[in-house]
N, C-alpha and C positions, 0 to 999 in steps of 0.2 A: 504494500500500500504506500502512496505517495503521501511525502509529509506534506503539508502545504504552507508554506512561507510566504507571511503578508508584511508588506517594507510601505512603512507612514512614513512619507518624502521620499522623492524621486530622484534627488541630488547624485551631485558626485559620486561618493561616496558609496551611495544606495546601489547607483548605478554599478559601481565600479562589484561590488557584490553579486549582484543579478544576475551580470552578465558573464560572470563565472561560472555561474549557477545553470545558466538559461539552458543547457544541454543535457543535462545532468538528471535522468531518468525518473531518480528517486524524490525530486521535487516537483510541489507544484506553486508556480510563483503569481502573488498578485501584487500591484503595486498600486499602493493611494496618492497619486498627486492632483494638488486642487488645482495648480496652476495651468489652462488650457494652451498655453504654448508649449510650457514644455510634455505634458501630456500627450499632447498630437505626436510629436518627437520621438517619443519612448512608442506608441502606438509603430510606429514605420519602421523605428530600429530592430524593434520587437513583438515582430506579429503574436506571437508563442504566448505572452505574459497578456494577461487579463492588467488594464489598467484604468483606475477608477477614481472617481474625486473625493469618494465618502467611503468608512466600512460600514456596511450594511445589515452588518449579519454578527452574531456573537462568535466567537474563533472558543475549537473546544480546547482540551487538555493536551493533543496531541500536536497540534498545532503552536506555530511561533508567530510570533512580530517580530520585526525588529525597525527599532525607534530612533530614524535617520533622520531628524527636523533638527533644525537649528536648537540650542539650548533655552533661547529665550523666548521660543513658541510650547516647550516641553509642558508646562502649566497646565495651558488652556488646551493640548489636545489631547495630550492624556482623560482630562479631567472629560471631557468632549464622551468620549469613547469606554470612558472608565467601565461602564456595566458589560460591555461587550467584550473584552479581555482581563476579565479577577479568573480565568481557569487557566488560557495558553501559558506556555513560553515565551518570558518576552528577552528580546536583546538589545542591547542600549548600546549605538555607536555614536552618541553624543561626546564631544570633547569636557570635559570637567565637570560631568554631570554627576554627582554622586548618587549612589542607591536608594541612601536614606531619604533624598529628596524626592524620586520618585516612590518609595516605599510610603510617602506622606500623602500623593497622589494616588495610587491605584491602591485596593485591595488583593493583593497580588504580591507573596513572596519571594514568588521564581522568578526573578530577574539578574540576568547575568550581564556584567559589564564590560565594555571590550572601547580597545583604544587602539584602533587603524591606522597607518600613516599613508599617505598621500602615494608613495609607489604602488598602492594595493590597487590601484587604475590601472596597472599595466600587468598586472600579475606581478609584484616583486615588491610587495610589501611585509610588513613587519605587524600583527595582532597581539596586543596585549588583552589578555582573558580571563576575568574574575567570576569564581563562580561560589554562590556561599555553598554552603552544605546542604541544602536542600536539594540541588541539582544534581539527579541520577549520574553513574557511570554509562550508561544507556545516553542518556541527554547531552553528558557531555561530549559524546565521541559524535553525535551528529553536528553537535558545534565546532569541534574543530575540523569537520567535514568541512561542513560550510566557509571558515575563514582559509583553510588550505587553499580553499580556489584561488584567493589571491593574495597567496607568499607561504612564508611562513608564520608562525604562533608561538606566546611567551605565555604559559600558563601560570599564575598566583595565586597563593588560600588567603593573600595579602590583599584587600582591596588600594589600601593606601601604596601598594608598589603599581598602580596605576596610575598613577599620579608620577612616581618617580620616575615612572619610565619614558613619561612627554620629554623633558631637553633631552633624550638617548636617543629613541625612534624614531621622532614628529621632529620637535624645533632641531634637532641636528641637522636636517635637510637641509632648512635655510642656513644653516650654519657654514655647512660644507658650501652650498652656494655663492653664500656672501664671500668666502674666499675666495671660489673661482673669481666674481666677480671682479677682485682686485688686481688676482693676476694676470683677468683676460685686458682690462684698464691699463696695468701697468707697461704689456705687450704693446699696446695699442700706443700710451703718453711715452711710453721713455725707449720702446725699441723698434717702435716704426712698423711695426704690424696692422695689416689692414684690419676691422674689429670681427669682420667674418670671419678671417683667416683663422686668429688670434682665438676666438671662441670656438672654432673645428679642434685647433690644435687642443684647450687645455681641457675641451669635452671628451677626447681620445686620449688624453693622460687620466683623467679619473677614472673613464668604463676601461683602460688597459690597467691600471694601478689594481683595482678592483679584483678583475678578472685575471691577473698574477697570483693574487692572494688565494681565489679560488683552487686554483689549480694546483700550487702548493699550501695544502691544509695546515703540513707540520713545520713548516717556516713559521714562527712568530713579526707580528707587524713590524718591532723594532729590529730583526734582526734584517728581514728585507729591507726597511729605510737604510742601513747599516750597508748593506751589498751595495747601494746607488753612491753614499757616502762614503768617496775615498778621502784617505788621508791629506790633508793641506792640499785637499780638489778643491774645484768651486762648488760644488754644491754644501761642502763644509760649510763655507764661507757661510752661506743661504742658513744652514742649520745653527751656528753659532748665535746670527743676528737674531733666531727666533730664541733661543735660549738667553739671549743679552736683555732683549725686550718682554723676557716672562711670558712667551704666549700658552702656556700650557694653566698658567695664572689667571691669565685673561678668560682663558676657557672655560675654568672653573667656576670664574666669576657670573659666566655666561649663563650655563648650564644654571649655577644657583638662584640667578633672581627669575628665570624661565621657570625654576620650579616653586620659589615664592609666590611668584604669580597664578599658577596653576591653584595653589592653595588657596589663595584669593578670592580668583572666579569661582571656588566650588561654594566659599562661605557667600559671594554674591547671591546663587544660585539657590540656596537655605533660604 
């Protein structure tokens, strides 16, 4: 029997889920978006998935949600829908949204939380997945079904290592980004690189840097850096001035107030 998976918001995200999903025998997928543009949209991309503006119907015990709206609609549509999912499965891929906030809203305490990063669109994301104790070893294994479609999964009996793991999986993205940023800049201000050029080249050192590492599993990060870094080489030179200027400092500092903030938005969200 088919499970059937109902995704309230049709976003990125939702999408980037579904469309993992969409071939995948053992499901059966509906998707609630109010918004009639993109509605049509998902209708043409995906003839397959039933997509609707409203749930219409109560979802039973065997059945999921999962609760893809913005955090600062979570309120009012929960509360919307509340008598229609206190039996399902629900899964929550809201950013900072804690349980206990929705546990305030639904009568309903199978709710497992999960925190996707932004690769999971391409298939090569990273799932962080909380689940309390109420959620079967049966339920769990269909969830990390589900999130395998797109990447891999970081499982916790920790809700609060949810939270920890946003500046690691999520804000690292931009992290790594904003350096490309400086060096595709710096090719471009101080070495005369056309900016197309310059961003082919440093987008092909990070997916080959990457994809090194891959292939040698029992190589350690520092010791490959180490193979590139010869002795009184130039790239030394490159490695000292981040060591002179603290940047593993700055990192830290990075990561910390990204996860300060994270703690923030959840007490907003209370």
């Amino acid at each position: 029997m088919k499970t059937k998976i109902v995704f309230l918001g049709g976003g990125n995200m939702a999408e980037a889920i579904f469309a993992g999903l969409v071939h995948n025998q053992n499901f059966e997928i509906e998707v609630i978006q109010r918004n009639p543009k993109k509605s049509a949209r998902l209708k043409n991309v995906y003839p397959t998935i039933k997509i609707t503006s409203n749930l219409e119907y109560k979802l039973n015990t065997n059945d999921i949600l999962i609760l893809a709206i913005k955090p600062q609609q979570a309120k009012e549509s929960c509360e919307a829908i509340k008598d229609k999912i206190n039996q399902c499965l629900i899964i929550s891929v809201m950013a900072g949204m804690p349980t206990s906030c929705l546990n305030k809203w639904l009568d309903n305490p199978r709710i497992i939380r999960t925190m996707p990063n932004t690769p999971s669109s391409i298939g090569k994301g990273i799932t962080a997945i909380y689940s309390p104790e109420i959620i079967t070893s049966d339920e769990t294994q269909l969830i990390n079904q589900i999130f395998t479609s797109i990447g891999i999964i970081y499982s916790t009996k920790n809700e609060a290592d949810i939270d920890k793991i946003v500046p690691i999986s999520s804000s690292s993205i931009a992290f790594v980004y904003y350096f490309m940023e400086g060096l595709i800049e710096n090719a471009v201000n101080e070495f005369g690189f056309e900016r197309e050029q310059a961003t082919t080249i440093i987008k092909h050192v990070i997916s080959g840097s990457s994809a090194l590492l891959d292939a040698n599993p029992s190589i350690a990060i520092n010791e490959q850096r180490a193979r590139v870094t010869s002795k009184k080489g130039a790239t030394e030179q490159g490695i000292l001035t981040f060591e002179r200027e603290q940047l593993h400092d700055i990192t830290r500092m990075a990561m910390q107030n990204c996860y300060a903030r994270t703690l923030e938005m959840a007490k907003e969200f209370s």
